[in-house]
C-alpha positions as CSV (number, residue, x, y, z in Angstrom):
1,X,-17.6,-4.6,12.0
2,X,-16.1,-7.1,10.1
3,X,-13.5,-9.8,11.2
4,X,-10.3,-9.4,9.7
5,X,-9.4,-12.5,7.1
6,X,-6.6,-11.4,4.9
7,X,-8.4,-12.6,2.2
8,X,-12.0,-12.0,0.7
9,X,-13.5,-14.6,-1.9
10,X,-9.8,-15.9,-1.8
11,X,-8.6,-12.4,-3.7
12,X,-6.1,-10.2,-1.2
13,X,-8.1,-7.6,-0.5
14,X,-6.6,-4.0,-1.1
15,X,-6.1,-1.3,1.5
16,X,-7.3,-3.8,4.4
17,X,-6.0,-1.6,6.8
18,X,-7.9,1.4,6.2
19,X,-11.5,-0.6,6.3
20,X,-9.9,-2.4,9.5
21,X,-9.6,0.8,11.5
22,X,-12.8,2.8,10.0
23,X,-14.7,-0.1,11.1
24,X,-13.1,-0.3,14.4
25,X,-13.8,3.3,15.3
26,X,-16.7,4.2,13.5
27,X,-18.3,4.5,17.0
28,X,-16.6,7.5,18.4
29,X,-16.6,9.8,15.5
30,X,-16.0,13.6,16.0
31,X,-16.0,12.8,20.1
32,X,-11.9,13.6,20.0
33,X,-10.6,10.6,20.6
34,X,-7.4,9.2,19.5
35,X,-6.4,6.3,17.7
36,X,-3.1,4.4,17.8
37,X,-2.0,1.6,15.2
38,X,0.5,0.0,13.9
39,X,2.5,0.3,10.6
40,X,0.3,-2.7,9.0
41,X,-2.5,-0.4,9.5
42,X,-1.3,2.7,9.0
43,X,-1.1,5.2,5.8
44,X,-1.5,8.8,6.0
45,X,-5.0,8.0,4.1
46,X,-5.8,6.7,7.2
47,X,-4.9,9.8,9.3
48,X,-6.2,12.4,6.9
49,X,-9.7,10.6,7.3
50,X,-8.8,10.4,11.1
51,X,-8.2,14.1,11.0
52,X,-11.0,15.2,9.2
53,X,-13.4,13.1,11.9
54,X,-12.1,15.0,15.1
55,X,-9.9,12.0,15.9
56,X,-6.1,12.3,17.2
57,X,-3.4,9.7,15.7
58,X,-0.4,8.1,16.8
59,X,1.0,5.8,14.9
60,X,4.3,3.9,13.3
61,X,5.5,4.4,9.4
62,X,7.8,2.0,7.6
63,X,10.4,4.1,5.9
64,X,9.4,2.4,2.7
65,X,6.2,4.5,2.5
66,X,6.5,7.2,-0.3
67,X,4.5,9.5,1.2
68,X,7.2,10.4,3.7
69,X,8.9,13.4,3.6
70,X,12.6,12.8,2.5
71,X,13.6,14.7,6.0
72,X,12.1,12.0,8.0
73,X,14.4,9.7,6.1
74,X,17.5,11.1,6.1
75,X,19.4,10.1,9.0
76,X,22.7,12.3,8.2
77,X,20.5,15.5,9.6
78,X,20.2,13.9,13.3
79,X,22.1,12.1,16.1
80,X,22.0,8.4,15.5
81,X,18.5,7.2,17.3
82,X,16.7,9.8,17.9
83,X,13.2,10.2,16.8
84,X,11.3,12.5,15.0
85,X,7.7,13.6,16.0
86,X,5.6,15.6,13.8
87,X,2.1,17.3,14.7
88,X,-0.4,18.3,12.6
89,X,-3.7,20.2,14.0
């Protein structure tokens, strides 16, 4: 596992995240677990790979993501606060 810096030979190193969280996990591949992260480390990259290892995920999206279904960003559909849960298997 490798410590996270922010930075690698002084170059910002791209998709951070996803390395962060493989690494982190690697251990407890197709055992079922579940992983839950924050929006800094999450993409639905991320949770495909997750998936496809056996692993659950629970985790936080910033609305800025474009990978996000307009419905989930469309607040004129649903009462003011109320969250939206979606579940793939």
């Amino acid at each position: 596992m490798q410590v996270y810096t922010g930075k690698s030979d002084g170059v910002r190193e791209k998709k951070q995240g996803l390395r962060v969280v493989k690494g982190m996990v690697c251990h407890v591949y197709g055992i079922r677990r579940g992983v839950a992260a924050d929006n800094f480390f999450t993409n639905c990259e991320l949770a495909n790979f997750l998936l496809t290892q056996n692993m659950r995920v629970v985790d936080i999206l910033r609305k800025n993501k474009p990978e996000i279904p307009a419905l989930y960003l469309s607040g004129k559909q649903r009462d003011g606060h109320s969250p939206i849960f979606d579940f793939y298997q």
